[in-house]
N, C-alpha and C positions, 0 to 999 in steps of 0.2 A: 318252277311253276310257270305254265305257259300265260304269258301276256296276250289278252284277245284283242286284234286292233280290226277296225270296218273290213279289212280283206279279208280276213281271216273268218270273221261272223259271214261275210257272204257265201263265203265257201260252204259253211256248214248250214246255212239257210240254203243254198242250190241243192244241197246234198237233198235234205227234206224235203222240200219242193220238188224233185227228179223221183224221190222216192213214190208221193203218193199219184203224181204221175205217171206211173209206171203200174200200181195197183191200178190204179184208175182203169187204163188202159186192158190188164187182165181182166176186171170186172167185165167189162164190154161185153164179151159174151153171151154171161147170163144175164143180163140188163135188157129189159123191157125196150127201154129207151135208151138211144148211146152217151154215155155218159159226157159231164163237161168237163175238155182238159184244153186249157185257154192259157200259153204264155202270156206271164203280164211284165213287162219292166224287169227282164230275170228271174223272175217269180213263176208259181203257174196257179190261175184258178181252177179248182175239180171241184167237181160236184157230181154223187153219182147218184143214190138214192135216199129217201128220209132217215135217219136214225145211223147213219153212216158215219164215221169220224174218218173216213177220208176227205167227206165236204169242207172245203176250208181252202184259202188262199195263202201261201206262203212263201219265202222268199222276196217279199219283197221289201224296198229301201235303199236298195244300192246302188239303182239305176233309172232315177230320177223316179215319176209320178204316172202313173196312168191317167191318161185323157179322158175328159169328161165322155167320151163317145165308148170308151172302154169299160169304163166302172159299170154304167149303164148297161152294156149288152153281157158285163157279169152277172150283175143283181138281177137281172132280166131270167138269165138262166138259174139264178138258182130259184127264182119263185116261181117258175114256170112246173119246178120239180117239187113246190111245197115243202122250199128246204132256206132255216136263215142262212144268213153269208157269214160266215167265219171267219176274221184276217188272222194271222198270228204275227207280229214285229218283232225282232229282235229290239233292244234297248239301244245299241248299234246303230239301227237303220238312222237316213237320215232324217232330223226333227222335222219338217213341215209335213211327211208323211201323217205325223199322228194329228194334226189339226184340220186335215184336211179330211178323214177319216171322223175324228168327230162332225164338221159341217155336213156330213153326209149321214149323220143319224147313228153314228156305230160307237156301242159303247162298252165301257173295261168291264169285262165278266171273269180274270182270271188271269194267271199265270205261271210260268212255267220256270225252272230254271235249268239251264245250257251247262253241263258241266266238261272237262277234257282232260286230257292225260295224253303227255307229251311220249310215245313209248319205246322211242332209243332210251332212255333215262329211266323206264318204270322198273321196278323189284317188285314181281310176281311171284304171291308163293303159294307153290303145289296146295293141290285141292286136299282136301281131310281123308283119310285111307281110305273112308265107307264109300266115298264118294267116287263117284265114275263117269266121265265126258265123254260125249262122243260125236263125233257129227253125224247126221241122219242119216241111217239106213234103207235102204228098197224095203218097201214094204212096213214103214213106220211110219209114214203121213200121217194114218190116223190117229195113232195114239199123239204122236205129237201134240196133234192140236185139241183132243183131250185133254191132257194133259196142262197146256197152257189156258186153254178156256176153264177148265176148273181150279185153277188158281186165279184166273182172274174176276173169278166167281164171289171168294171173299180177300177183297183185296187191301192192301196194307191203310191201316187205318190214324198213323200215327203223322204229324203234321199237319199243312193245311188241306181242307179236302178240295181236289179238286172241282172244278168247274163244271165237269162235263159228266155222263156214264152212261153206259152204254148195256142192254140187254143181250144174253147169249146169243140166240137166234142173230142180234145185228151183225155181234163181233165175228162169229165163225164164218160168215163169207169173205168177210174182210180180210181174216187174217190169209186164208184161202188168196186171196187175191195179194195183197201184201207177200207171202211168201214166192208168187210169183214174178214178182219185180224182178230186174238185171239185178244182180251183184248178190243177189239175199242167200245166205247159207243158213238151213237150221240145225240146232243142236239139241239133245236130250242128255239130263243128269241121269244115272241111277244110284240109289242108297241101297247099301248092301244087295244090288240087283235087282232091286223094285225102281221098277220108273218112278220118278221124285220132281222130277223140275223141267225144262225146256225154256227153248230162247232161240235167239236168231240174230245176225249178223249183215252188213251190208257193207261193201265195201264201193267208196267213190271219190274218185278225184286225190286219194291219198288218204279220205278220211274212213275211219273206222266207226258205222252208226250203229249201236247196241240199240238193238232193236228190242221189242216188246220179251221180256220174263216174267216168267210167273213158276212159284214154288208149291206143290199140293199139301192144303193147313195142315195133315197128318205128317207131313214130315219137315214143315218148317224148322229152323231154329238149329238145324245140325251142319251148316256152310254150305247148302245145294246153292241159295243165289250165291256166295262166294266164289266156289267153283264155276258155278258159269259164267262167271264175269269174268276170274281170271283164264280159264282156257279159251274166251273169245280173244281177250288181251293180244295174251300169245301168239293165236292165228293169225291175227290181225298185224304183229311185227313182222312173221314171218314172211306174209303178204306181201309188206312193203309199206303199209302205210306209215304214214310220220304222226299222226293224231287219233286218240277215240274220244268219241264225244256220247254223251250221254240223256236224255230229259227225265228229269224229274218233278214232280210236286217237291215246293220247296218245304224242308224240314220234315222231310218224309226219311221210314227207316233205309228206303232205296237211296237216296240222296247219302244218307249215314255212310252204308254200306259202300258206295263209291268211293267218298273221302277217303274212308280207310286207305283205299288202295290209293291215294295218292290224286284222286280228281280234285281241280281245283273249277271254281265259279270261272265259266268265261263271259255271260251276261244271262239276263232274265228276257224270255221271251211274251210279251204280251198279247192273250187271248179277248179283240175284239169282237161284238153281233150285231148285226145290223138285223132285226128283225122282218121277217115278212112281212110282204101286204097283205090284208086281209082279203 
């Protein structure tokens, strides 16, 4: 079972933080406005437009506190785009982060939990016969993200429910943009040769981030998320990396479903808001 100690959480909060900086950054194009991607403290603030779940601040905690002259020209930018400020903390970070974060108006809306699988040591085992992995093909972008937007259309209901949700229309640019990021590789299941499931991968700094899956309700329940968890696994040893990490809603059947394979908790990440100005 991997022990998660503050270096280790930093690594995989940079990982996150690189990530939606890097979407961010793809967005840019089709953005009205150029979107905000602000290093803070090893961290990075983004903010790109309303209804986006790449807005949010993360990574940080490991490299002391942002200056009163910093938080400000954060908060600054995200009201300027009529968007609240998001932090996310690991449980990790260092403590006077979150005091300081309250004094400034921002309050607990939610959380998340950080799981990983140490994968010199994991027992992966092969997907169910029906079931077929593949990494994406020319000429399948679009179903992919068919495919993942309508599973995350009715989404797993079991646990606590998340904080946050998000409408199709927002999600599809997003993930659009997301799958443009450095390192992202996407994947499609198929059941007995029907498209079934899709996912995606990112590989950074040694870590493995299991990126957003989603399974179609018609064919839940037969090991499509299984399968795509353990063929990212794999790729991800082959790779090189020494860690996968994974988020979940805690006590959710995704969260279940990792265990299985041997994920163990490495900390809970907490989803601050700091509300607009009117």
């Amino acid at each position: 079972m991997t022990f998660c100690t503050p270096e280790l959480a930093r690594r995989i909060e940079r990982a996150e933080a690189t990530l939606i900086a890097d979407a961010a950054r793809s967005a840019a194009a089709r953005l009205a406005r150029a979107p905000l991607v602000r290093e803070l403290c090893g961290g990075f603030a983004v903010c790109t437009e309303p209804g986006s779940p790449l807005c949010k601040v993360a990574g940080l905690g490991f490299a002391g506190s942002p200056a009163e002259a910093d938080w400000r020209a954060v908060e600054q930018g995200y009201n300027e785009r009529d968007v609240d400020v998001v932090v996310e903390l690991s449980s990790l970070a260092e403590p006077p982060l979150v005091g300081e974060l309250a004094a400034r108006g921002y309050e607990l809306v939610g959380c998340e939990n950080v799981l990983g699988l140490e994968l010199a040591q994991a027992r992966l085992p092969a997907p169910p016969s029906p079931i077929e992995v593949a990494t994406l093909r020319a000429g399948e972008e679009e179903l992919w993200l068919d495919v993942l937007l309508s599973g995350f259309a009715a989404p797993d209901t079991a646990g606590v429910p998340s904080h946050e949700s998000f409408a199709r229309d927002a999600l599809e640019p997003v993930i659009r943009d997301m799958a443009g990021a450095r390192g992202v590789q996407r994947q499609l299941a198929r059941c007995d040769g029907r498209p079934a499931g899709a996912a995606s991968l990112r590989v950074h700094d040694g870590i493995a981030q299991l990126c957003g899956a989603a399974t179609l309700p018609a064919l839940r329940r037969r090991g499509v998320q299984s399968a795509l968890l353990s063929w990212r696994l794999e790729l991800a040893r082959r790779t090189g990396c020494e860690l996968a990490v994974v988020t979940t809603q805690p006590g959710s059947k995704s969260q279940q479903n990792v265990q299985r394979l041997g994920f163990a908790l490495l900390y809970v990440r907490t989803v601050l808001v700091r509300r607009g100005e009117a």
